[in-house]
ZAMARGU-4260 file (C-alpha; in steps of 0.2 Angstrom, whole numbers, plus 5000, padded with zeros to 4 digits):
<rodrens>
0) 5000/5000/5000 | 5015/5012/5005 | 5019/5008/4988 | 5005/5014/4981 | 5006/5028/4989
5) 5021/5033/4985 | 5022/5030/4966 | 5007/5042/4966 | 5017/5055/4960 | 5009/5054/4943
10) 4998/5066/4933 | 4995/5082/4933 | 4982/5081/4944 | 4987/5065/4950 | 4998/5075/4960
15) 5011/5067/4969 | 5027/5076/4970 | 5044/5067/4966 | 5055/5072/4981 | 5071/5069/4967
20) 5063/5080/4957 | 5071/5098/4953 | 5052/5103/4951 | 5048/5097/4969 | 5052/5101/4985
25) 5044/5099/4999 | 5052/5113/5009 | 5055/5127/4997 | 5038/5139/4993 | 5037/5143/4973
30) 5026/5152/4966 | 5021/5141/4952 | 5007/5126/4949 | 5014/5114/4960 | 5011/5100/4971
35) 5024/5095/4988 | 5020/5080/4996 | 5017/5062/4991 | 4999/5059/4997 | 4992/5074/4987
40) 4982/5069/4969 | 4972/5072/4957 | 4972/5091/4960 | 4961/5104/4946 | 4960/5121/4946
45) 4944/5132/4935 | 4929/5142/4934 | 4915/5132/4943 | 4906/5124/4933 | 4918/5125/4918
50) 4929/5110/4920 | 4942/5113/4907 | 4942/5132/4908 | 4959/5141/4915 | 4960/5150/4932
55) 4957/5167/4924 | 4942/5176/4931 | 4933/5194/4933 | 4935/5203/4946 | 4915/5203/4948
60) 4908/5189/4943 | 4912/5170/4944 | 4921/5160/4958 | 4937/5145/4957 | 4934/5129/4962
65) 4950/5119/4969 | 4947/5100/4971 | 4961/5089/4977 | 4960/5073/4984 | 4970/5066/4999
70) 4977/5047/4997 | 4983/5043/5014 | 4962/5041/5017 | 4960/5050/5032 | 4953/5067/5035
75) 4968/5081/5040 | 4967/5099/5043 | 4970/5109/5028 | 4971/5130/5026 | 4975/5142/5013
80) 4979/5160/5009 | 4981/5170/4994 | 4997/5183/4990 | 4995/5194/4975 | 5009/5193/4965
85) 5017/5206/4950 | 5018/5202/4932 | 5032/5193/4935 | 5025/5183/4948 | 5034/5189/4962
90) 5026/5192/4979 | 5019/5211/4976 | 5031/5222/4987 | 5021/5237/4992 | 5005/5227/4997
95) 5000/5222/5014 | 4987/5206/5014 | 4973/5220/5019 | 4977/5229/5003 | 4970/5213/4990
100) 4960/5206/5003 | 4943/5206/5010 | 4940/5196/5025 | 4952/5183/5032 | 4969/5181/5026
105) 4971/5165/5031 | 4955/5150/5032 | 4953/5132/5035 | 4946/5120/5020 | 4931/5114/5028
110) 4921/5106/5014 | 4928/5087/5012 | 4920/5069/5009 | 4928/5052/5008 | 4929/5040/4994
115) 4916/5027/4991 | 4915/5009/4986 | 4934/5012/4977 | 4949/5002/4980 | 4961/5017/4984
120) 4953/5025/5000 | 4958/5044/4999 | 4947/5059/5007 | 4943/5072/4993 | 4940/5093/4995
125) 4936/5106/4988 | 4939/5125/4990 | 4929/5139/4980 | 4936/5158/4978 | 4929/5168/4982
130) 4919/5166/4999 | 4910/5170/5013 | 4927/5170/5021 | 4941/5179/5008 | 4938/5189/4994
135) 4950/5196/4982 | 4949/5216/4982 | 4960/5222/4967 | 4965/5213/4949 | 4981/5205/4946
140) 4991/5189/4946 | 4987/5177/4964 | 4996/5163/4971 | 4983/5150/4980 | 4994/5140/4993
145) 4987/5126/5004 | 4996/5119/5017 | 4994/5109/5034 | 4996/5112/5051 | 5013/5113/5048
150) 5010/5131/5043 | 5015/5138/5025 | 5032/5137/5027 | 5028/5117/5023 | 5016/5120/5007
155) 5005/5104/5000 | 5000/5114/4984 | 5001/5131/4974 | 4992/5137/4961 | 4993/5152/4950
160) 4976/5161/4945 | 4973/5177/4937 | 4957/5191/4942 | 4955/5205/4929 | 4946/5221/4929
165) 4939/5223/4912 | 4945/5239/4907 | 4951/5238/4889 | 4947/5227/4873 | 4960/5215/4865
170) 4957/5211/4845 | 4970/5193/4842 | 4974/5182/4829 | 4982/5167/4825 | 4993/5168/4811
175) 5008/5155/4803 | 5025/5162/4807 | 5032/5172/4797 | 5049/5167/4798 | 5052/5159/4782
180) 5060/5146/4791 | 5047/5140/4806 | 5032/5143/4793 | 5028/5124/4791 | 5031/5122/4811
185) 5025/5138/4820 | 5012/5148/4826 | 5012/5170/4828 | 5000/5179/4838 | 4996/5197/4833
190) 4984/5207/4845 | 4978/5225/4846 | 4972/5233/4863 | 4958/5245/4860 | 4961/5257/4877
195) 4944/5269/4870 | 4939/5279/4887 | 4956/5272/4898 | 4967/5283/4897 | 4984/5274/4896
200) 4998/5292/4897 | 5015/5282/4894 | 5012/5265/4886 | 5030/5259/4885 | 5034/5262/4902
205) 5015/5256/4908 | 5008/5243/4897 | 5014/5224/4895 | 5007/5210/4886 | 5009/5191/4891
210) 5004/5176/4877 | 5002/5160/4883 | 5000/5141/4875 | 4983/5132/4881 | 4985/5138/4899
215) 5003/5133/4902 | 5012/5145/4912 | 5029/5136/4906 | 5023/5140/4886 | 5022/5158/4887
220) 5031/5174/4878 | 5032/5188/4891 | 5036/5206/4893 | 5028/5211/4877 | 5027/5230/4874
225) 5017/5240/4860 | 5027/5242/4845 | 5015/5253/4837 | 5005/5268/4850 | 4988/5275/4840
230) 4975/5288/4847 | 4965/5275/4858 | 4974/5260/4850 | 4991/5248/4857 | 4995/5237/4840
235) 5006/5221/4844 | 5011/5213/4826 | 5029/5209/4829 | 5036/5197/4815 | 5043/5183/4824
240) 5044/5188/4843 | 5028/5180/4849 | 5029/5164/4840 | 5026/5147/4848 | 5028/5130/4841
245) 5013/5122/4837 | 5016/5104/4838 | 5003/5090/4837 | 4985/5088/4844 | 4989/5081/4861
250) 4988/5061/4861 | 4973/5057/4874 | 4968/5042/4885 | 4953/5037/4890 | 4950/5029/4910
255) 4935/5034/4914 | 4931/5014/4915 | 4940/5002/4922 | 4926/4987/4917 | 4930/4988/4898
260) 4944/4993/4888 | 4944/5008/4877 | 4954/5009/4863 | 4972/5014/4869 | 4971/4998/4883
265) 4976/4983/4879 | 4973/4975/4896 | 4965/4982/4915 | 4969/4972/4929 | 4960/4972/4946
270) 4973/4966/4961 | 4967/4968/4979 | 4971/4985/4982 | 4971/4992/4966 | 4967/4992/4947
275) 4980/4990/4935 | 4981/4998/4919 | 4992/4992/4904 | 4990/5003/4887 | 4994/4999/4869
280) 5012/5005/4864 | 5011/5023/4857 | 5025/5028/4842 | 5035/5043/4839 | 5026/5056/4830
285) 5037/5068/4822 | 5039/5061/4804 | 5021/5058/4802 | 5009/5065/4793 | 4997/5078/4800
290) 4982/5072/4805 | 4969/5082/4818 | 4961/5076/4832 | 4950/5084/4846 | 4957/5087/4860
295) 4956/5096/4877 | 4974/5103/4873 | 4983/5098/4887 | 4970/5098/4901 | 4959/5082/4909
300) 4944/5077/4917 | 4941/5066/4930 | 4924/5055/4927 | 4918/5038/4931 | 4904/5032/4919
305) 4897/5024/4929 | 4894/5033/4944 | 4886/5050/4948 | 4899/5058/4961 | 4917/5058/4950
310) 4923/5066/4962 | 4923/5053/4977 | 4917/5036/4966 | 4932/5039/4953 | 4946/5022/4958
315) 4964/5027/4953 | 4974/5013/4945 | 4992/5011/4942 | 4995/5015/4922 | 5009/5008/4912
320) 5012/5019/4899 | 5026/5012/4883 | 5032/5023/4868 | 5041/5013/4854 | 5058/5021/4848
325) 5070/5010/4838 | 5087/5018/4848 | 5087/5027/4867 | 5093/5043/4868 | 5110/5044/4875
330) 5110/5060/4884 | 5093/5063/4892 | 5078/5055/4897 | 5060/5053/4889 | 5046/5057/4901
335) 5026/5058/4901 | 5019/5077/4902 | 5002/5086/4902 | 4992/5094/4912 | 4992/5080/4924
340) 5009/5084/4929 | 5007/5103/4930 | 5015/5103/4911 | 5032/5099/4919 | 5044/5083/4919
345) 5040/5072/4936 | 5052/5061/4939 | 5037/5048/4942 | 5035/5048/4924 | 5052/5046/4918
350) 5050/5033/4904 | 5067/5018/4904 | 5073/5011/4890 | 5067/4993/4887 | 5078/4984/4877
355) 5068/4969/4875 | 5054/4977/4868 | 5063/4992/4860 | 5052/5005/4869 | 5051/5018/4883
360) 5040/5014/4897 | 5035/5020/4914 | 5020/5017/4927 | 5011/5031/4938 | 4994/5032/4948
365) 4981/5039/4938 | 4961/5043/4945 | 4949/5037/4933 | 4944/5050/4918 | 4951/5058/4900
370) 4970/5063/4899 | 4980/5072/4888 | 4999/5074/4887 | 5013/5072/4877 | 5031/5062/4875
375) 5044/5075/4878 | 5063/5072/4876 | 5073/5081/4890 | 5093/5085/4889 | 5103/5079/4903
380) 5107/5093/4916 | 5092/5104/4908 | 5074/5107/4911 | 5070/5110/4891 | 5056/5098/4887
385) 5059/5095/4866 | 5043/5090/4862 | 5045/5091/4843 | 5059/5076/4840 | 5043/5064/4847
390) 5029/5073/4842 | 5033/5085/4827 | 5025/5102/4826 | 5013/5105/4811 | 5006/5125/4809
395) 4989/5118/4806 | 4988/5110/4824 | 4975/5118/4834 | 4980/5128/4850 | 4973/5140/4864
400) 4982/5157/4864 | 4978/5168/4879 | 4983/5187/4879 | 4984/5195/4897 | 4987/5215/4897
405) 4996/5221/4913 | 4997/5238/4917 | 5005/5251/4933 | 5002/5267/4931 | 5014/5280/4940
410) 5001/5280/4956 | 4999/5262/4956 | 5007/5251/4971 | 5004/5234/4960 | 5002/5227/4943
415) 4984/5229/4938 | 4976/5214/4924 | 4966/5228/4913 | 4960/5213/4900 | 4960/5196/4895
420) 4956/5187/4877 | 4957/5170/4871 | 4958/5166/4854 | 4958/5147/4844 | 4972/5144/4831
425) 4957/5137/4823 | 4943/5150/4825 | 4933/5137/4838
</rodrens>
């Protein structure tokens, strides 16, 4: 069972943080998505009642929803706060929790219920923003941490989330590259902020733009200022600066069954504590043809078809996940990535080399539901995830672009979020 437990480390929401892991660490605060310690799982992040939306909200309407589940099975004492943070998503300097917060800085997660009739016994909660308890009073970037009794010195998770105040309008597109070069591969993103009735006095010292990749905080170009300044108009068409790779639709598994076996499962295997999931073998992508698929661009879902309450009647089963490649690489490692493990390499899902069977594999805990991710090939003594030598990149791939505008004004104390757009590479 400890076992179990511990190999948890899995998914992005599947949360269980590798303690070798560079992006881990139990005892250091960051302030990025993250999960600390080993008996946290399956932790989302969104708008209530949008499951696949990012933590991006108005300042006056609509609340978050944090859901997280706890596999050591027994109900614990959990608290959070939030800290406002600048653009660059640094603690906010000039600002006192009073300044960006209404109510109590600090409150006890007291809505939790226990898993029923699964074989993994974990206790799952919930936190929704804002409450009775805190609200946020000003726009701008936010940390969520939840931590124990411990105190937050000894985090268990943080997540980034964004509050807006609505103040200007942002026109974006999607366009190929236009580097001669990347325009099979690549995807640019040109934007206008339409500022009519906010007056914006020094826009290269006060306005910045961020783009980011399907929600992924560690896909983002940053620190983008106007290049062109017009009467009530910020125009943002660089040539080549805010360009991303487009890669492939994400490769997707289906788990929200463990009765029959969906098309990527070859076999599911119930033991006395847990499921077992072996998949079909997945090969490299990069030399293949383009072909679309829908996806959820990174993001899952957990869902149990045949039960009401996913969030308590989901199981989890250990997944074995293989990926075909003729040759290893010989100076790095290949590891499993989506949003299921907060779009970063776990060292739970380092794939080794089989040379039996000529094929990466690796096995993590997984809670019943839909997953996306992707193969990524990592250098040794790097963090760079190389998605393109597995999956190849294709300009016709369909991606989320969000722009976020930031601006300080000479009187502000803090980074204000004046407007928010998310546009389809695609026009969905």
């Amino acid at each position: 069972m400890r076992y179990l437990i511990f190999t948890l480390a899995l998914f992005c929401t599947i949360a269980i943080k590798a303690q070798e892991d560079d992006y881990v660490n139990e005892a250091v605060l960051t302030y990025e998505d993250r999960i600390y310690q080993n008996n946290i799982a399956a932790v989302r992040f969104h708008i209530m009642g949008a499951d696949l939306s990012y933590p991006i909200i108005d300042i006056t309407d609509g609340r978050l929803l944090l859901t997280f589940d706890d596999l050591d099975g027994d109900a614990k004492n959990y608290y959070y706060t939030i800290v406002h943070c600048d653009r660059n998503w640094k603690p906010t300097e000039d600002l006192t929790d009073m300044d960006y917060i209404d109510g109590f800085t600090e409150e006890e997660i007291d809505n939790f219920e226990y898993s029923e009739n699964t074989l993994q016994q974990y206790v799952n909660y919930k936190l929704m923003l804002p409450n009775e308890d805190m609200r946020w009073k000003i726009s701008g970037n936010y940390l969520l941490i939840v931590y124990g009794d411990e105190g937050r010195e000894q985090p268990y998770i943080t997540r980034r989330f964004v509050v807006v105040e609505p103040k200007v309008r942002i026109l974006a597109e999607v366009t190929r590259a236009f580097d001669a070069g990347k325009m099979e591969t690549h995807q640019e993103v040109d934007f206008i902020i339409d500022h009519k009735g906010f007056k914006i006095p020094n826009p290269k010292q006060e306005i910045t733009a961020v783009v980011m990749q399907n929600g992924d905080w560690n896909r983002t170009v940053d620190k983008i200022e106007p290049l062109f300044i017009k009467p009530d108009r910020l125009e943002f068409d660089y040539q080549g600066k805010v360009m991303f790779p487009a890669l492939r639709e994400f490769r997707y598994l289906d788990l929200r069954s463990f009765r029959y076996r969906t098309d990527k499962v070859k076999n599911i295997y119930e033991t006395q504590n847990l499921f077992e999931v072996e998949l079909i073998g997945e090969r490299v992508r990069a030399q293949t043809p383009y072909l679309f698929e829908r996806d959820m661009n990174g993001n899952f879902i957990v869902q149990n078809v045949h039960e009401d309450d996913h969030d308590i009647e989901s199981d989890y089963a250990m997944v074995t996940f293989y990926l075909s490649k003729k040759f290893p690489y010989e100076n790095g490692s290949v590891y499993v990535v989506g949003k299921m493990t907060d779009n970063v390499p776990w060292e739970e899902f380092r794939m080794t080399y089989n040379e039996r069977i000529k094929a990466y594999e690796t096995t993590g805990l997984l809670k019943q539901g839909f997953y996306n991710y992707l193969f990524a090939y990592v250098p040794d003594g790097t963090k760079d995830m190389n998605f393109e030598d597995l999956e190849g990149s294709d300009h016709e791939a369909e991606n989320d672009y969000t722009v976020l505008v930031y601006f300080q004004s000479f009187s502000d104390r803090y980074d204000r979020v004046i407007g928010v757009v998310t546009v389809n590479s695609i026009g969905e």
